[in-house]
C-alpha positions in Angstrom: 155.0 42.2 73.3 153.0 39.2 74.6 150.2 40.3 71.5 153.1 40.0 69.0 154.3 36.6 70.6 150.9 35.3 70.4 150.2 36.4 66.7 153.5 34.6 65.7 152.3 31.3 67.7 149.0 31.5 66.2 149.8 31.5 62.4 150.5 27.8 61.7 147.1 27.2 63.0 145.8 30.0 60.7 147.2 28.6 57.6 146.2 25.2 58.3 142.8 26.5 58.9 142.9 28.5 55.7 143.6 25.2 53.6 141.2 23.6 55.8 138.5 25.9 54.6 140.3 26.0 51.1 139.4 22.0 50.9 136.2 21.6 52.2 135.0 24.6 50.0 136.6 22.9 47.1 135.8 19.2 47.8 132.1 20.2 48.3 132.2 22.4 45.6 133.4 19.7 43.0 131.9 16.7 44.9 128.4 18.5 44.7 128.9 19.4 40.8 129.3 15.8 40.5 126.5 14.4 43.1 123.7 17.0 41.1 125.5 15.8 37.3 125.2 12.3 38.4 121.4 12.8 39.6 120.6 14.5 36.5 121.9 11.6 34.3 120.4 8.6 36.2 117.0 10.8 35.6 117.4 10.8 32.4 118.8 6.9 31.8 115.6 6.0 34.0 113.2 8.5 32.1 114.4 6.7 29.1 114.1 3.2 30.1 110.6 3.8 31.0 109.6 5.1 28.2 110.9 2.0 26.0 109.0 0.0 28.7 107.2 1.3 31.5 103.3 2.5 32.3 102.6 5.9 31.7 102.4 6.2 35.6 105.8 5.3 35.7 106.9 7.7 33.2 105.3 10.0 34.3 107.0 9.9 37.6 110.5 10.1 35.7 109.3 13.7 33.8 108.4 14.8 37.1 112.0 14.1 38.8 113.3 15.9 35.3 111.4 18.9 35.4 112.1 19.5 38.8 115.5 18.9 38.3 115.8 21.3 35.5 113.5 23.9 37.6 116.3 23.2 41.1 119.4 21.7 40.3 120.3 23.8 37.5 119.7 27.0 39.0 121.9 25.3 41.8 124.4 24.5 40.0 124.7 28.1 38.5 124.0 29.8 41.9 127.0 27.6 42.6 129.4 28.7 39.9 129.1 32.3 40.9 129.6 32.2 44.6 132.6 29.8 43.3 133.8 32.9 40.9 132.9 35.7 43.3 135.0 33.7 46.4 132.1 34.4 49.0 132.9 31.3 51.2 132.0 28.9 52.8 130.4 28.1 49.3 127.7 25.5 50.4 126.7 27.9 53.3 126.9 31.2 50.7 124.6 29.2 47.8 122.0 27.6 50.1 121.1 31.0 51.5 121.0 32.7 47.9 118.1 30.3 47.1 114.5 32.4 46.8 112.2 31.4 49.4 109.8 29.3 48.2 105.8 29.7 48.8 104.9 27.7 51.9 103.3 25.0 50.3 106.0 23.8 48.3 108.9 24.6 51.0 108.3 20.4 52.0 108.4 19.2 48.3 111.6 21.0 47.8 112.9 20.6 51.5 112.3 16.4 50.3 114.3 17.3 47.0 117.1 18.7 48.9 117.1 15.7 51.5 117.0 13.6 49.0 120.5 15.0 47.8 121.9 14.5 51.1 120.6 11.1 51.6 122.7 10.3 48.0 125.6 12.0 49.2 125.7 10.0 52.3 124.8 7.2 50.8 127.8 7.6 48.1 129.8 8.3 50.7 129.5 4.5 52.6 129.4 2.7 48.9 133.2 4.6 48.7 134.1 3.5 52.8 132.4 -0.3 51.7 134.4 -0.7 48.2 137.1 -3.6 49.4 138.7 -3.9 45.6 141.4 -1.2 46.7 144.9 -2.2 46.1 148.2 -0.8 47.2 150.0 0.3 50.7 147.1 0.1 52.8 147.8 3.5 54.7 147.3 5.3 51.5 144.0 3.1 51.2 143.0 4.8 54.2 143.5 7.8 53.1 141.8 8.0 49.9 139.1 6.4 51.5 138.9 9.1 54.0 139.4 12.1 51.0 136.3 10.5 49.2 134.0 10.0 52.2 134.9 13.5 53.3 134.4 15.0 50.1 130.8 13.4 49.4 130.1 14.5 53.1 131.1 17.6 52.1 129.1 18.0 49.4 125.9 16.3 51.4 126.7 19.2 53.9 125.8 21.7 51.1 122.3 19.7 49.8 121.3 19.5 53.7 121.9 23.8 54.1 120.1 23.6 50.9 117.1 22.0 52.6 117.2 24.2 55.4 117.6 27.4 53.6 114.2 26.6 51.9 112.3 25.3 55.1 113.3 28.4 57.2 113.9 32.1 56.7 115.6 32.4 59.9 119.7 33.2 59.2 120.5 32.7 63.0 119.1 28.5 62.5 121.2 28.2 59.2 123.9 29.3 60.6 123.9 27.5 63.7 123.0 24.6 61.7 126.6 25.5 59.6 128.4 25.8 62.5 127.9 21.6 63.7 128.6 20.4 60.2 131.6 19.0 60.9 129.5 16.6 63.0 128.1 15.1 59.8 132.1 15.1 58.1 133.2 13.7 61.3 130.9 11.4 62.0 131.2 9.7 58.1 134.6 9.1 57.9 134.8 7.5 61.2 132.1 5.3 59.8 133.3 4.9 56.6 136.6 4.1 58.1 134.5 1.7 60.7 133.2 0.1 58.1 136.3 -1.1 56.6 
């Protein structure tokens, strides 16, 4: 009897963990998509623009982030859309550990790559928490500030497992590591929201 009582207390907390989990896998998911788009299109505005007037050094430089953005983020993105189809959540956590281990010499280069994803995300996330232009009731300011800063830390989660997952092969550190990721979502909306 006190097992059924406790099941029946329990399940609000399961279903608002369920659309916890059900947000956070979709925010990063969509936020992510967006964050690896975007990158992809500033390389190529920037490849451009260097090649209408910039040394060969420079654009050189710009066919280097393309390529390796063709050879990574693409087979990201697509590693993405079938953990997506096939529902194996968390779906950062799922396609960071579905990346091929690279050789050791390039696990830094591509670790850097990876970073350098997160580093955007976060960084997109405090332009969103800095933008002052927002107009309306200003408790639903706060909370669309707090959805977008959340979902580009969301999405910064999945580049910094990404990162991991090529620097170590051990399952027990990425998952430990996935486990204090809401340190990361916690800690940028309560900056971004600082910020204000």
């Amino acid at each position: 009897m006190p097992n059924r009582l406790l099941q029946t207390l329990l399940a609000p907390v399961r279903v608002v963990g369920g659309v916890i989990e059900w947000t956070e896998n979709f925010l990063g998911l969509l936020f992510g998509v967006l964050l690896a788009l975007g990158i992809g299109g500033c390389i190529v505005t920037l490849l451009s623009l260097a090649w209408a007037h910039e040394s060969w050094r420079s654009r050189s430089g710009w066919i280097t982030a393309g390529l390796l953005w063709l050879l990574l983020d693409v087979p990201y993105l697509w590693r993405l859309a079938t953990v997506a189809r096939l529902h194996w959540r968390p779906f950062a956590l799922q396609t960071a550990m579905r990346t091929k281990l690279p050789p050791l010499v390039l696990r830094p280069i591509i670790g850097l790559w990876w970073l350098a994803h997160f580093a955007l995300g976060v960084g997109a996330a405090m332009i969103m928490a800095r933008v002052k232009n927002y107009e309306g009731d200003a408790a639903l300011v706060v909370v669309f500030i707090f959805f977008m800063v959340a979902s580009y830390g969301y999405a910064a989660n999945g580049f910094l497992m990404l990162a991991v997952c090529v620097v170590t092969p051990s399952e027990r550190i990425r998952r430990t590591l996935w486990q204090f990721r809401f340190l990361t979502d916690i800690g940028l909306a309560i900056l971004g929201l600082a910020l204000r």
